[in-house]
N, C-alpha and C positions, 0 to 999 in steps of 0.2 A: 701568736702566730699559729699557736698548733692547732689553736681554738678554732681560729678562723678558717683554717685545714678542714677543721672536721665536717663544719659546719657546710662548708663548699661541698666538702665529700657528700653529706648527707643529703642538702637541696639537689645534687644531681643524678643521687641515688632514688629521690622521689622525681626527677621528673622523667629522668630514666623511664622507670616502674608505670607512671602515668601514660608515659609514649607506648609503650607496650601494651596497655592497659587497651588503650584510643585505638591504637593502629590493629589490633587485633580486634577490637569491634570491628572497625571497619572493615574491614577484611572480611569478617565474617558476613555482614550485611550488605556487600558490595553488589552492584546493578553491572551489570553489563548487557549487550546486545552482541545477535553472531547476523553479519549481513550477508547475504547471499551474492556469492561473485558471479554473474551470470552473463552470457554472452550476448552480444548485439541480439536484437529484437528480428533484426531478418534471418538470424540463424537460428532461432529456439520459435519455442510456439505463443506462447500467452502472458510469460510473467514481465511487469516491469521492476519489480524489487518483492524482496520477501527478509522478514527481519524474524528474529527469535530475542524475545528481551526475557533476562533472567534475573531474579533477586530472591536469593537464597535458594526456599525451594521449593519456590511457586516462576513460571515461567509464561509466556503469552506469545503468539505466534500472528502475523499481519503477513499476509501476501497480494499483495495489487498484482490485480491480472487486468490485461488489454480489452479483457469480453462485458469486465462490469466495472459499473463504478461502486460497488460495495468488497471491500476488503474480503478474503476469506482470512476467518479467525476461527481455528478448530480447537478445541479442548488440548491443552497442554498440561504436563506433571513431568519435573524431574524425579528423573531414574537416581540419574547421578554426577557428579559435577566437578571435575577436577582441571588441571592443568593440562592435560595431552586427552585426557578419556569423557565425554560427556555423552549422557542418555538420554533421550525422552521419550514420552506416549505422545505423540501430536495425532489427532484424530482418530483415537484408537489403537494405532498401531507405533513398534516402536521403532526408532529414530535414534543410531548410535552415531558418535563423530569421534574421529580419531586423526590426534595430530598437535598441532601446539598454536598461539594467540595468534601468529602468522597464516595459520591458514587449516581448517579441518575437510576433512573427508567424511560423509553421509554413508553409511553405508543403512538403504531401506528401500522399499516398496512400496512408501506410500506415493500417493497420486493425488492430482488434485482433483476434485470435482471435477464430473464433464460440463462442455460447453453446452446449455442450455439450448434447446432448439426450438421452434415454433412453425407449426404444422406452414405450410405453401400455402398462401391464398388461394381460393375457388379461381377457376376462368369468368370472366366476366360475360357472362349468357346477353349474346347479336341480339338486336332487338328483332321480332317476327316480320317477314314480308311478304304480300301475295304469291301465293304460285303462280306461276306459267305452267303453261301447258305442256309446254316439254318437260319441265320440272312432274309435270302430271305424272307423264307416261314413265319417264325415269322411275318413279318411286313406284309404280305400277310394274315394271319390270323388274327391279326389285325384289318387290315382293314372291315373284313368279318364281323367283331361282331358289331350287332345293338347296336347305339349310345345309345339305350336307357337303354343296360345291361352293360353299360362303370361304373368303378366307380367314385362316385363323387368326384371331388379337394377336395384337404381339403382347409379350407376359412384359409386366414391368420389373426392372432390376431391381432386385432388394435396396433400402439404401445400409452405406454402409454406416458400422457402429462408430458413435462420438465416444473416445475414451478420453481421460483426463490425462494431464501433462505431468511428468516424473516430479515430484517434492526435488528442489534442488542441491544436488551432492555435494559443492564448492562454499566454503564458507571462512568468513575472517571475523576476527573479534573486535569491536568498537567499542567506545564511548556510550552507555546510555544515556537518551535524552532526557529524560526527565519528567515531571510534569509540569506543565505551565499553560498560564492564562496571557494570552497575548491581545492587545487591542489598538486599533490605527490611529495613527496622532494626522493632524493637516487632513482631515477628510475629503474637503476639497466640494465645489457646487452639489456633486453630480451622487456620493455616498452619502448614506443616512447612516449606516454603521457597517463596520468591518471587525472581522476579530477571529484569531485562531486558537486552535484547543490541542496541546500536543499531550498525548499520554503515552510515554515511552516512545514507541515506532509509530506508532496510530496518532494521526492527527486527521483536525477537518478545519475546512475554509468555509466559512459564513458572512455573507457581503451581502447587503440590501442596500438597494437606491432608491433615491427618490421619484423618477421618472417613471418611463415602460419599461426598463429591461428588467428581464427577467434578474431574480438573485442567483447568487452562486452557491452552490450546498456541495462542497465537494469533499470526499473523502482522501486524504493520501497516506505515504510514509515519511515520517521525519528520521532523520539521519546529524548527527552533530560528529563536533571534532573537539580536543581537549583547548582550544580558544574560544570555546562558547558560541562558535555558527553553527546555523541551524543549515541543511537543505530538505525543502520541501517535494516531495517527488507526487506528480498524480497522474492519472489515467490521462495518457496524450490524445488519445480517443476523442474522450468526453472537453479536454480544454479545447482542441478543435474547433467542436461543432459552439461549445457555449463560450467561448471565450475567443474564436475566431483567431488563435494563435498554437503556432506550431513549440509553445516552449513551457514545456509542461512540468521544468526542472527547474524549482526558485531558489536561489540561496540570498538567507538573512543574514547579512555579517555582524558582526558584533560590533557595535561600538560603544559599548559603556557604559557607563554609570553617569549621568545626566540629571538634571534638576527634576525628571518628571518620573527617573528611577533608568533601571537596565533599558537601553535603546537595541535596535534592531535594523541596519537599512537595506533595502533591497530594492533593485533597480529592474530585478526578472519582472515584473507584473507590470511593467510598462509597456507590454509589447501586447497585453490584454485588451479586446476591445466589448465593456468596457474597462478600461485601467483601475487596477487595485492599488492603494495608499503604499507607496515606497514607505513610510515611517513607520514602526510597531514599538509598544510599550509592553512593558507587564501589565494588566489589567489588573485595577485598585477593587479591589473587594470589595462589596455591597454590605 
């Protein structure tokens, strides 16, 4: 019996020893994401999400704004990285947060890039038409009045300057997503392929059909929860105009482990026209 004692003792002395061993890798290698709690779109100016993914201590920054469909991703480095206190350099400048897993405080000055502007088109120059004679004398009189009793141009108003929208203060700490290969099961007449790429917060939508319409190449944010759903967030802008629908927030639920591996379904991209495959797989390596 004593033996048997011991022996107990000692197997749970190593697996003890091993859990600690494990758990504190872990820990030390642990991914997390800080998502930005931001307010309705008709109260702020341009962001639709902005994610911060960190593992260890290297860190990556994704902000979808309303003005483009390409993420701003600025150079990031942790400072420092604790339980209440975390630092970074995100495009230069740094970026402290203070606070605990429920919710951090920004305190910084960075901005985002300004909104991109493009010069006013030309007028479009009347095509020429004979004069008249009164038009004659008009421009004959005209000419006759001293330059000095002309009235003045009116000056044009400066325009005013584009500046960029505050780096957002409010932030919580999530679930990192991961990286995965995802690809559409039941494609259905009208798809030749579909498949998505999530890298941490950064993901992108790639769908080509068979027909005329145009593909889909879109960039967004992914977002998950510790049940393994994904939500896919993109420029509502851009699903609009190419996707002809107002719902530009998809979520993948999870449903499991199936014959064909980890399933995925989602009923958001029905509302797409045209419609993207509700079914997603992991994507089996080449």
């Amino acid at each position: 019996m004593r033996k048997f004692t011991l022996r107990w003792v000692a197997v749970c002395g190593a697996l003890g020893a091993l859990l600690f061993i494990s758990g504190c890798s872990s820990s030390s290698s642990k991914s997390y994401t800080l998502l930005a709690k931001l307010p309705a779109m008709g109260q702020q100016q341009r962001i639709y999400m902005a994610a911060i993914d960190v593992t260890g201590s290297t860190c990556k920054v994704t902000v979808l704004t309303e003005d483009s469909g390409t993420p701003w991703s600025p150079d990031c480095t942790v400072n420092q990285d604790s339980a209440t206190q975390k630092s970074f350099t995100i495009g230069g400048q740094q970026v402290n947060l203070q606070g605990s897993a429920g919710g951090f405080t920004a305190d910084t000055t960075l901005t985002l890039p300004p909104v991109a502007t493009s010069a006013a088109p030309a007028a479009t120059a009347k095509p020429a038409t004979a004069a008249s004679p009164t038009t004659t004398k008009k421009a004959a009189a005209t000419k006759a009045t001293p330059a000095g009793s002309a009235p003045a141009a009116a000056s044009a108003a400066p325009a005013a300057p584009v500046t960029g929208q505050p780096f957002p203060t409010q932030w919580g700490q999530a679930p990192y997503p991961g990286q995965w290969k995802l690809a559409a099961q039941n494609l259905g007449y009208l798809v030749d392929s579909a498949n998505i790429s999530i890298d941490g917060s950064a993901c992108e939508l790639h769908v080509r059909f068979k027909v005329r319409y145009p593909p889909y190449d879109l960039s967004c944010i992914a977002t998950t929860d510790p049940q393994g759903n994904f939500t896919l967030i993109f420029n509502q802008v851009i699903v609009a105009k190419k996707a002809l629908s107002p719902t530009n927030q998809i979520l993948l639920a999870s449903e499991g482990q199936s014959i064909s591996g980890l399933v995925w379904d989602s009923h958001g991209f029905d509302g797409w026209n045209p419609a993207v495959p509700p079914s997603w797989r992991v994507a089996k390596s080449k």
